[in-house]
C-alpha positions in Angstrom: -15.0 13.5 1.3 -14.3 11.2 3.9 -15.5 11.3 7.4 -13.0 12.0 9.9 -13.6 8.6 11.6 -12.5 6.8 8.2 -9.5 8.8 7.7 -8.2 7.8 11.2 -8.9 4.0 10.5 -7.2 4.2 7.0 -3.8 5.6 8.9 -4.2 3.5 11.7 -3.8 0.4 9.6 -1.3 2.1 6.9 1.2 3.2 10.0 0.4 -0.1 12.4 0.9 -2.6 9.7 4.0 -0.8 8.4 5.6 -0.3 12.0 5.2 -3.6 12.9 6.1 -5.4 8.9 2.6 -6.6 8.5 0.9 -7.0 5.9 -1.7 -8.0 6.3 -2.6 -5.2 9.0 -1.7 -2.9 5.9 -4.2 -4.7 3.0 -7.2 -4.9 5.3 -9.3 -1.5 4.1 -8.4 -2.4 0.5 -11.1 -3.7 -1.9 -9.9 -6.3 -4.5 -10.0 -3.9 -7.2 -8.2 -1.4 -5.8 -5.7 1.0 -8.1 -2.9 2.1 -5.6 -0.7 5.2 -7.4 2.8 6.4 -5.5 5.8 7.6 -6.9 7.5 4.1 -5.4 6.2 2.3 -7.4 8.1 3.5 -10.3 11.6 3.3 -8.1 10.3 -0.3 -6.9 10.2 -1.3 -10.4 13.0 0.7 -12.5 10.3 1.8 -14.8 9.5 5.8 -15.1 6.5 5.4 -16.3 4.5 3.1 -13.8 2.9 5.0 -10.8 0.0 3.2 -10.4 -0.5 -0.9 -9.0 -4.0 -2.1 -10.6 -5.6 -5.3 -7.6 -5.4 -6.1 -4.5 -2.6 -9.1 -5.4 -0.1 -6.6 -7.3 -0.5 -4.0 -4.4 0.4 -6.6 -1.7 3.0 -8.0 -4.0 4.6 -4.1 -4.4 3.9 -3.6 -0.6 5.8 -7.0 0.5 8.9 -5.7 -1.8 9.1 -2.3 -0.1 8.5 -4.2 3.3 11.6 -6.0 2.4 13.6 -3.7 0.9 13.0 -1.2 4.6 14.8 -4.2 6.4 
């Protein structure tokens, strides 16, 4: 479980860096080997099957496209 104080730093950066397009705001708490799942990521992609974004470089790349794509 995560203490309160972590939870509220997570969704700090999450919402800040996706109300204001950035980023980098919105990578900052994630490690380099990070495995990101959503259901996007599948609509992002056209592919059913693929939930999940394995590294901190394919994350930011499938962040940056849904970035985009909100504009």
């Amino acid at each position: 479980m995560l203490a309160d104080a972590t939870v509220q730093m997570l969704q700090h950066h999450w919402e800040d860096g996706w109300n204001r397009g950035d980023i980098d705001t919105i990578m900052v708490p994630f490690a380099t080997d990070v495995v990101f799942s959503s259901p996007g990521i599948s609509m992002l992609t056209g592919d059913p099957a693929k939930t999940t974004s394995e590294g901190h470089a394919a994350l930011r790349a499938y962040i940056e496209d849904a970035l985009r794509r909100r504009s």
